[in-house]
C-alpha positions as CSV (number, residue, x, y, z in Angstrom):
1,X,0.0,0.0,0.0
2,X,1.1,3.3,-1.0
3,X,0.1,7.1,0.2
4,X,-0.5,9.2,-2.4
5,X,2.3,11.9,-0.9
6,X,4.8,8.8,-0.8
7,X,4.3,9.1,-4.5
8,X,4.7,12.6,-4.4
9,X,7.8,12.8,-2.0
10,X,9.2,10.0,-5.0
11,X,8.1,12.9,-7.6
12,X,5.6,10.4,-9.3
13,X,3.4,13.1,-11.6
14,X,-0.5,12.7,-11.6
15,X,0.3,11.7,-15.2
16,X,2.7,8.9,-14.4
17,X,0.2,7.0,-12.0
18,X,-2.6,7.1,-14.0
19,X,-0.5,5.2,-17.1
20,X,0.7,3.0,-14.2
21,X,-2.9,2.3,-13.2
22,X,-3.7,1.6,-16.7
23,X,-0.8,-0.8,-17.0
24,X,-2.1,-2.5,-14.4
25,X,0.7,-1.1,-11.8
26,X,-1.3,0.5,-9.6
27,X,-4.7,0.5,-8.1
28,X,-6.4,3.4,-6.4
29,X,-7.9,1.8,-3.3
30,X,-9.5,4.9,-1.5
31,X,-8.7,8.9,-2.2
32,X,-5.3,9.1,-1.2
33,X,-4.5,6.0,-1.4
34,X,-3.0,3.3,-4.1
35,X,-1.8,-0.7,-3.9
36,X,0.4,-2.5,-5.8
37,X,-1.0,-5.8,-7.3
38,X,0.8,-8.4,-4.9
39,X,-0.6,-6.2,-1.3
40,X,-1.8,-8.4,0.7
41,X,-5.9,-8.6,-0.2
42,X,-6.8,-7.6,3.6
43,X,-4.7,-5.0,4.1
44,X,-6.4,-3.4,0.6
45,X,-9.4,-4.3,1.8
46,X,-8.2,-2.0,5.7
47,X,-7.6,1.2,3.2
48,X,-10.6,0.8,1.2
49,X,-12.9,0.9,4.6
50,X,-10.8,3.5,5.8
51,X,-8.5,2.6,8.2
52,X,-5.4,0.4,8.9
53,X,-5.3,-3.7,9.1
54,X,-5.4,-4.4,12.8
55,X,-6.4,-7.4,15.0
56,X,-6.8,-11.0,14.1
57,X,-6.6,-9.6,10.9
58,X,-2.8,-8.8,11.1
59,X,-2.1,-12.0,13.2
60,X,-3.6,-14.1,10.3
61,X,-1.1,-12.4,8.2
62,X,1.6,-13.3,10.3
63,X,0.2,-17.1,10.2
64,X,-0.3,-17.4,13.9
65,X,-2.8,-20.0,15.4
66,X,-6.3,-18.2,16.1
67,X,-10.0,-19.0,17.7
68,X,-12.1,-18.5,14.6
69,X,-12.1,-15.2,13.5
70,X,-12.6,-14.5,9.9
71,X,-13.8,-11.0,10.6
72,X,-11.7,-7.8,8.8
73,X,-10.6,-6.1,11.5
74,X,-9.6,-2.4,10.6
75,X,-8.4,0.4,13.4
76,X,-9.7,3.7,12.6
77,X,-9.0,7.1,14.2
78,X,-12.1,7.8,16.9
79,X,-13.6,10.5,14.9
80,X,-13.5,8.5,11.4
81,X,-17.3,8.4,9.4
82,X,-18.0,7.7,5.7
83,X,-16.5,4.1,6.3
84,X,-17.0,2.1,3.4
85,X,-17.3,-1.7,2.3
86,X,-13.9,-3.6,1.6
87,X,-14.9,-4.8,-2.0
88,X,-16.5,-1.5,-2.9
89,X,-15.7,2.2,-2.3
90,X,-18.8,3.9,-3.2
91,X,-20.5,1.4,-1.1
92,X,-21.1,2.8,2.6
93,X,-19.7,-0.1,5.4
94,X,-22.7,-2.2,6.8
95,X,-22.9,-4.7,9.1
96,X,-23.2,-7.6,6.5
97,X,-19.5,-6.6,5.2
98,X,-18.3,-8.6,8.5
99,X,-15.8,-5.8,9.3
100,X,-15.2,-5.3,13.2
101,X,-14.2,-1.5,13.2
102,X,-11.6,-0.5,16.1
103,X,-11.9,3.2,16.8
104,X,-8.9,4.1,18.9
105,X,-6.2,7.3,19.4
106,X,-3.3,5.6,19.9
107,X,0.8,6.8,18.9
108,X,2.0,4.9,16.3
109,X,4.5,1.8,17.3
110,X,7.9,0.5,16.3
111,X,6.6,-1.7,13.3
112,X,3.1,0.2,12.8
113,X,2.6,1.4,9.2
114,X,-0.1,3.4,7.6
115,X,-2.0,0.8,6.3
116,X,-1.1,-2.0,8.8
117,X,-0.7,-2.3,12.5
118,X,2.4,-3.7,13.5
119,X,2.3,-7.4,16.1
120,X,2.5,-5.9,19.0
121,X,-0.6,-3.5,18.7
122,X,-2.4,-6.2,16.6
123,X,-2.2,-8.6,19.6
124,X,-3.1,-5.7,21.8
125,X,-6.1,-5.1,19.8
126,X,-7.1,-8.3,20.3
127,X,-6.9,-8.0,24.0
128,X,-9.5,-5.3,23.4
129,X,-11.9,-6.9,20.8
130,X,-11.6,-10.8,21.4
131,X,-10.8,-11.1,24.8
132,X,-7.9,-13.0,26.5
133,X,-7.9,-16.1,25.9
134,X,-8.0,-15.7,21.7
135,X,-5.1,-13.5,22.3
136,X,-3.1,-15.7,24.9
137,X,-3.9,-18.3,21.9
138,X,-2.3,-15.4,19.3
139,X,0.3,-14.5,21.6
140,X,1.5,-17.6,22.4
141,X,1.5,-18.7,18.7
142,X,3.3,-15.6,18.0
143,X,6.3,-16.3,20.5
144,X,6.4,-19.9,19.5
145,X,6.8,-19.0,16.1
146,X,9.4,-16.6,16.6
147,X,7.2,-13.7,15.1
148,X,7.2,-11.9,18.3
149,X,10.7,-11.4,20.0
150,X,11.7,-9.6,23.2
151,X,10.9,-6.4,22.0
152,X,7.8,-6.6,20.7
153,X,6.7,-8.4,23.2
154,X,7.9,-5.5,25.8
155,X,6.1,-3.6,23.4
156,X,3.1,-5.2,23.8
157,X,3.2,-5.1,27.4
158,X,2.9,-1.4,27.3
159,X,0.0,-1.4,25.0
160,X,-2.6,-3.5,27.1
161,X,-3.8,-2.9,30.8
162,X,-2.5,-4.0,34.5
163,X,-4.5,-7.5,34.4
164,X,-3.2,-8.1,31.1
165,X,0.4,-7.4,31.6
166,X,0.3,-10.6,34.0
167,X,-1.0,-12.6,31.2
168,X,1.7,-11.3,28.6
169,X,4.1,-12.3,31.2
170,X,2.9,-15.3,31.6
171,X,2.9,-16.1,27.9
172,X,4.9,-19.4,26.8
173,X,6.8,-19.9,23.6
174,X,6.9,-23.7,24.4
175,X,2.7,-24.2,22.8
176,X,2.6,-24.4,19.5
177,X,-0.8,-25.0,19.3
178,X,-3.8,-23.0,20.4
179,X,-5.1,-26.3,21.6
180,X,-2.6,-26.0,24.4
181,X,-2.8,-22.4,25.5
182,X,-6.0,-23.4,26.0
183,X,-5.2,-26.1,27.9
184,X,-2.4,-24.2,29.7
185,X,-4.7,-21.0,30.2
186,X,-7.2,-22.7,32.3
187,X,-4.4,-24.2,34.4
188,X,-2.8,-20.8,35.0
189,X,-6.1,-19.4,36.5
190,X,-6.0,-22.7,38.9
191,X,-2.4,-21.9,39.6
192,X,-2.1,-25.5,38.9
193,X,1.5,-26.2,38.1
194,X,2.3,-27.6,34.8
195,X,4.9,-27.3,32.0
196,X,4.3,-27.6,28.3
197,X,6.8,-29.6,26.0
198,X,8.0,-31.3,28.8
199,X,10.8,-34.4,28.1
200,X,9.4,-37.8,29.5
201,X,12.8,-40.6,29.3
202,X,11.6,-43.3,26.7
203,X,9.0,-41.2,25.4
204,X,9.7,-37.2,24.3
205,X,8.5,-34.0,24.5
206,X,4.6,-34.4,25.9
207,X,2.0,-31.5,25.0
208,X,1.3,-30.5,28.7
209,X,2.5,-32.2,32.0
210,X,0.2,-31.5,34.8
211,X,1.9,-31.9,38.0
212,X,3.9,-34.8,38.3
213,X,1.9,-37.7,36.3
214,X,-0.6,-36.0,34.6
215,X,-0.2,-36.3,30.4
216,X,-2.3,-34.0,28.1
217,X,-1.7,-34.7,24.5
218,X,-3.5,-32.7,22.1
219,X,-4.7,-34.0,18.6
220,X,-5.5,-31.2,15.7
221,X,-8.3,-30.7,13.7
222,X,-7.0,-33.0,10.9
223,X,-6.6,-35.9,13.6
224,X,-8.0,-39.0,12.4
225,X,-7.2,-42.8,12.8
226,X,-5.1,-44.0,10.0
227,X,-2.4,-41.3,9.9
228,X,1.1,-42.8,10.0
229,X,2.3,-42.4,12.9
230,X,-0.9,-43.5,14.9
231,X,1.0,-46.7,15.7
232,X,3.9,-44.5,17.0
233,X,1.4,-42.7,19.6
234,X,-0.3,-45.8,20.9
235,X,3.5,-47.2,21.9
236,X,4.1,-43.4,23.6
237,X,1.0,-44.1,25.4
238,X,2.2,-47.7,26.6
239,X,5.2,-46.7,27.8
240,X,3.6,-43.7,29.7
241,X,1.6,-46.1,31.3
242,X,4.5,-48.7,31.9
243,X,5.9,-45.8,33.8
244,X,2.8,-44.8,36.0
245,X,1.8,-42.0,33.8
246,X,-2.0,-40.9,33.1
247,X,-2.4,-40.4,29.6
248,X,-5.6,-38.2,28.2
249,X,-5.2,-37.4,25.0
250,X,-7.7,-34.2,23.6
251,X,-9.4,-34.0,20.5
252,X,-9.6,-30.2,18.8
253,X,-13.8,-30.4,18.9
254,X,-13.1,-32.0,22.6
255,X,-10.8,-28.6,23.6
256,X,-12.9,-25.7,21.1
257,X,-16.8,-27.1,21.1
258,X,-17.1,-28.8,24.3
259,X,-14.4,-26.5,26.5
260,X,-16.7,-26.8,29.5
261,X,-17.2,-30.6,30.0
262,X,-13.2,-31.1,28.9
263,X,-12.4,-28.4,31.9
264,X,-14.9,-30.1,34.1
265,X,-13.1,-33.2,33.6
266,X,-9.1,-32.3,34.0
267,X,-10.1,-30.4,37.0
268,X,-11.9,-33.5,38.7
269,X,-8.3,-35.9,37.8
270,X,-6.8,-32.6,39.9
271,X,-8.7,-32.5,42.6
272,X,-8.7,-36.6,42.7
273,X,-4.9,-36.1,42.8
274,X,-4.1,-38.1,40.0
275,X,-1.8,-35.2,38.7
276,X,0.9,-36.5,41.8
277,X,3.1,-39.3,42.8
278,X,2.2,-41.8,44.8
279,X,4.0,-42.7,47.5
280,X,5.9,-45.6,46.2
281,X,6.1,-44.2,42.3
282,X,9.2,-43.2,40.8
283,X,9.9,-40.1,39.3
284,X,10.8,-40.4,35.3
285,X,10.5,-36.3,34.3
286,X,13.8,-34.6,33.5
């Protein structure tokens, strides 16, 4: 995306952009404001509302894991009107158009740019809109991914309020799946303790390990019985058990559509106590 007075500053005529638009070049979006044919489609479609890309909007762009989202979220200042639809200029925005419209004053960040929010106010965004949990799930992705460093994650700190600040803090680079900041989330407002990717000798790195014994493995959307290395799971599972684990293993509708009864149930194995040691058990976690 370009600004019309970025074209100017390059001394790009009036003349010269409409040739380029009629090459095929360029595109005027919005008054003011012109794209290049590889933009990326939602950040054209941010401009053309009249506003910048922000949200799950920018995560998606970024590839992170989200909850669902598919809305076009666009920031806009607090006074903005004449918003318009994303496909269609001289069409004013309605609520059909799916568009989630973020009126905020904020000062611009490190990686902010006119037409697109930078991560760290994205996620912050999100905080706002969503709520926390969708963007522990963003953040999480985010750090696990390597898309969000140090920096922008202080950045981010600074951008959303006290309670959140705990939560950013709290944010682990070790889930890299929503699935288990979903997991991990609930266990954090138990104060439950529990470690994600955690080693197990003879078996590997284990989703989530609740306590001492407890096993959580989490199985994506795409799960299903015949994938190759089923056979290689079911003799991870053995040898959990051989060592006095307790194996549950999660499906994504189990975690996303039926949250409530999954939560019921992890928390019941908790307070039963079947995330410890028994007496006589021997410790296998290093």
């Amino acid at each position: 995306m370009v600004p019309v007075r970025v074209l100017d500053e390059l001394g790009v005529t009036k003349s010269a952009r409409v040739a380029a638009i009629g090459a095929g070049a360029l595109m005027s979006v919005r008054q003011g404001w012109y794209s290049v044919p590889d933009a990326p489609p939602d950040v054209v479609s941010a401009v053309r509302v009249g506003g910048a890309l922000t949200a799950a909007s920018v995560a998606r762009l970024h590839g992170l894991w989200l909850l669902g989202d598919a809305r076009l979220h666009v920031r806009v200042p607090g006074s903005a009107s004449r918003l318009r639809s994303p496909d269609d200029r001289s069409v004013p925005l309605a609520p059909s158009h799916s568009v989630c419209v973020h009126y905020r004053e904020r000062p611009g960040g490190a990686g902010d740019l006119p037409a697109r929010d930078g991560l760290p106010r994205a996620l912050a965004e999100m905080f706002s809109c969503a709520g926390p949990l969708p963007a522990m799930i963003a953040v999480d992705s985010a750090l696990n991914s390597g898309e969000l460093g140090a920096a922008g994650r202080a950045e981010l700190r600074t951008l959303v309020g006290g309670a959140h600040r705990r939560l950013v803090d709290a944010a682990d680079a070790g889930c890299d799946s929503g699935l288990e900041t979903i997991a991990r989330m609930l266990l954090v407002s138990r104060r439950v303790r529990h470690r994600t990717q955690a080693w197990i000798a003879g078996v590997g790195r284990v989703d989530l390990l609740i306590g001492d014994r407890l096993v959580v493995e989490l199985d994506g959307a795409g799960f299903h019985i015949d994938r190759p290395d089923f056979e290689k799971d079911r003799r991870r599972g053995l040898e959990l058990a051989r060592q006095g684990y307790l194996l549950v293993r999660l499906t994504y509708r189990m975690v996303v559509n039926d949250g409530e009864t999954t939560r019921a149930t992890l928390l019941a194995l908790i307070a039963r106590g079947d995330h410890r040691w028994g007496v006589r058990a021997q410790h296998h976690v290093r």
